[in-house]
N, C-alpha and C positions, 0 to 999 in steps of 0.2 A: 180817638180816631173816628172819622164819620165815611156813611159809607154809601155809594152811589151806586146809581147805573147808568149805562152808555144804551140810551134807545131815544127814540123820535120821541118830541112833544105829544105825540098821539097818545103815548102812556103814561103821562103824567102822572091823573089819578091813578093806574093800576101801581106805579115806583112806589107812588105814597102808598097806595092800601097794603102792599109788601110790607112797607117799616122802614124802606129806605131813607137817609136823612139829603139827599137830594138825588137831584137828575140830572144826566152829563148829556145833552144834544149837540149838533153837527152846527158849530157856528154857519159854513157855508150855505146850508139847509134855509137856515133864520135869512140871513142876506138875500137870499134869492126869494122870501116870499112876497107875495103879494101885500098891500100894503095893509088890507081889511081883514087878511090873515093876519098878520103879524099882530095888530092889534087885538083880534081875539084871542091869540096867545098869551098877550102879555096880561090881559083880565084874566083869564083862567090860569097864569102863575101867579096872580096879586090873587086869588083867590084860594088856592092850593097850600097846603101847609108847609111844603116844599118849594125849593126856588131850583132856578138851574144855576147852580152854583158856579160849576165846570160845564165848559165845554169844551166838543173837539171837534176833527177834522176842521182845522185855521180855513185852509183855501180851496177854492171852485178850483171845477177841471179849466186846464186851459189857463194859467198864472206858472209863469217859469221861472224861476230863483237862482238855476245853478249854468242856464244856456245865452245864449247872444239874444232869446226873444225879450230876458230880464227888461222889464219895465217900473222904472220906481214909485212914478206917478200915477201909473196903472196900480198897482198896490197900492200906495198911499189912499188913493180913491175908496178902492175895495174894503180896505182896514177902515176906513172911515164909517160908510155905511152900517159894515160888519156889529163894530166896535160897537157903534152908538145904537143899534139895536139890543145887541144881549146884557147890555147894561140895566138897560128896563125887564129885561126877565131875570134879575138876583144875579147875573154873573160876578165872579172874580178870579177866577181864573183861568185859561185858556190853552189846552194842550193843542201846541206846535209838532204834531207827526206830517202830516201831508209829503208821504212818502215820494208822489206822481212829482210835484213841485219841485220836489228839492233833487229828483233825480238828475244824477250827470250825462247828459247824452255823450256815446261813444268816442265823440269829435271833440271834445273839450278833456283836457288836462285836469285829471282831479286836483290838485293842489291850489291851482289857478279858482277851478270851479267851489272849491271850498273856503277858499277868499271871499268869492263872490257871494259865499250864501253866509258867510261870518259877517257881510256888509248888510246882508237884506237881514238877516237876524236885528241887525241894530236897525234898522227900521222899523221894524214890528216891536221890536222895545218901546222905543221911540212912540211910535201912535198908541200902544200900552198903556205907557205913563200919562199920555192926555188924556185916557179914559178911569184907570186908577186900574189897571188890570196888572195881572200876571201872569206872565208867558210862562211853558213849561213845556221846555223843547225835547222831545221824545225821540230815543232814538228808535229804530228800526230795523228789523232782521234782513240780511241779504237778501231774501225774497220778496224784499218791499221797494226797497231801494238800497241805494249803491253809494250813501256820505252819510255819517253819523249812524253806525249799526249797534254799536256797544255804549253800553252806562260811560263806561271807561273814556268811549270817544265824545258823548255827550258830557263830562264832565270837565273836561279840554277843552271843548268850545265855548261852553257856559264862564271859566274861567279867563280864557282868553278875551270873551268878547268884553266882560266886566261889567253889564247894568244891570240894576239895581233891580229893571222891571224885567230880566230874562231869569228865569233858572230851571230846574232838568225836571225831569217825569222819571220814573222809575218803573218797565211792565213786566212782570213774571212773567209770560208768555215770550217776551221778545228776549229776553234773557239765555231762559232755558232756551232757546234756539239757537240764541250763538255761542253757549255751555259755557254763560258768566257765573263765576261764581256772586252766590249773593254777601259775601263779604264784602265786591266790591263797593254796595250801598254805606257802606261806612268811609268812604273815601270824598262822599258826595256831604255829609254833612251837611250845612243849613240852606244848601242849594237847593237839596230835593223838597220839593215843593208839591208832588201829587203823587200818587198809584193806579196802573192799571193793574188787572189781576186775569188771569184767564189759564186754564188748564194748559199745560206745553203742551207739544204735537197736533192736538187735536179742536185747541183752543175753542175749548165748549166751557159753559160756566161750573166753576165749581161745584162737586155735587159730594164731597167727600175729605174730609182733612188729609187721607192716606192717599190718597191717588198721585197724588204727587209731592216734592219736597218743600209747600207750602211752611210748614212749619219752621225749617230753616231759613223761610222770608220772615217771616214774623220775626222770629228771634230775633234776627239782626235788626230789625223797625223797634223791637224793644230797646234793644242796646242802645241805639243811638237817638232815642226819646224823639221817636217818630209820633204826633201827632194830629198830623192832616186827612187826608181825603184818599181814599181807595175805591176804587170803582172796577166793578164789572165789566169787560167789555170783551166777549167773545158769541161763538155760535149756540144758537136753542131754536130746535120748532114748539118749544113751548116757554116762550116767557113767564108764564107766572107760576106753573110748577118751577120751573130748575133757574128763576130770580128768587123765590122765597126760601130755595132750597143752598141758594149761593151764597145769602145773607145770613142764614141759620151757619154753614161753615167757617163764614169771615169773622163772624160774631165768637164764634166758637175757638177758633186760632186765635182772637186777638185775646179773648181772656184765658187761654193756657200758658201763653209766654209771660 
């Protein structure tokens, strides 16, 4: 299992001096920089012992997936630029939360709206696969948004839509919030393709094996010869105590199970 963090390229070198074995940044972040930015980015990850493996947040404010403003070629666009950038900083894999996007406004029929975003899902497959990427569509707790809130319900779409470049995220935090049991990660089998991790209720980084039923995540990542990528991604006003501290726990859980 390797193990990440979810923070800006700003901390590159602090992720590596942690022990981390990469860095998870804000694809949108990368698309929108400047271009003399971006390029210093990409030398100081081609210099970095670490690469950005994963990244997240897919899309900028302002890109609608599930409304009448849906634009495919406006995406298309976006995924293009996006894409062909974090490729040059180590990426391969790509978590699809962007809760804002995929919300259903009031005025549209969720079923209809969940059509619509099971069509734009295969679009982003789609520019995926031109880049060698993998999608890793996250669900989200009702307090983010309002389609795809459960493993359960991400495992339905991931199946239904069927490509090869989409499969599911799996986050402890968004979980415990809508009281899934972690057994249902066994249902997800070779789909589940990444881990978020973050304390429920309070979603602050791990600082403790007991504080929460972490361990009963684990076990079941045992069970089902879970091997990939877990990352951090909650609240700290102190990154490099309570990351060095959340990696000593994960570290710690993954070799008890």
């Amino acid at each position: 299992m390797k193990f990440g963090l979810c923070t800006s390229l700003d901390n590159l070198k602090l992720t590596s001096n942690m022990g981390y074995d990469y860095i998870e940044p804000a694809v949108a972040g990368i698309a929108a920089m400047e271009e003399d930015d971006f390029l210093k980015a990409v030398e100081n990850v081609k210099n970095s012992p670490i690469k950005c493996e994963v990244c997240n947040i897919l899309f900028r404010p302002g890109i609608h997936l599930t409304s009448s403003e849906y634009d495919e070629e406006e995406i298309k666009a976006y995924l293009d630029r996006a894409f062909s950038r974090i490729v040059q900083l180590g990426t391969h894999t790509v978590v699809f939360g962007s809760g804002g996007a995929r919300r259903v406004p009031p005025e549209v029929d969720l079923a209809r709206a969940r059509k619509q975003f099971l069509r734009a899902a295969g679009v982003v497959g789609e520019m995926a696969a031109k880049y060698n990427l993998i999608i890793a569509l996250e669900p989200l707790n009702k307090k983010e948004t309002n389609l795809i809130n459960t493993v359960r319900e991400g495992i339905e779409l991931v199946r239904e839509l069927n490509h090869p470049n989409v499969k599911l995220l799996a986050d402890f935090y968004h979980m415990r919030m809508e009281n899934e049991p972690m057994s249902i990660l066994e249902e997800a089998g070779d789909i589940l393709c990444h881990l978020h991790i973050a304390k429920g209720v309070e979603r602050t980084y791990p600082r403790s094996s007991a504080e929460d039923i972490y361990g009963e995540f684990f076990t079941v990542l045992k069970k089902i010869g879970y091997n990939k990528g877990i990352s951090v991604e909650g609240r700290t006003e102190n990154i490099d105590e309570d990351g060095s501290a959340a990696l000593k726990v994960l570290k710690e859980l993954a070799a008890s199970v």
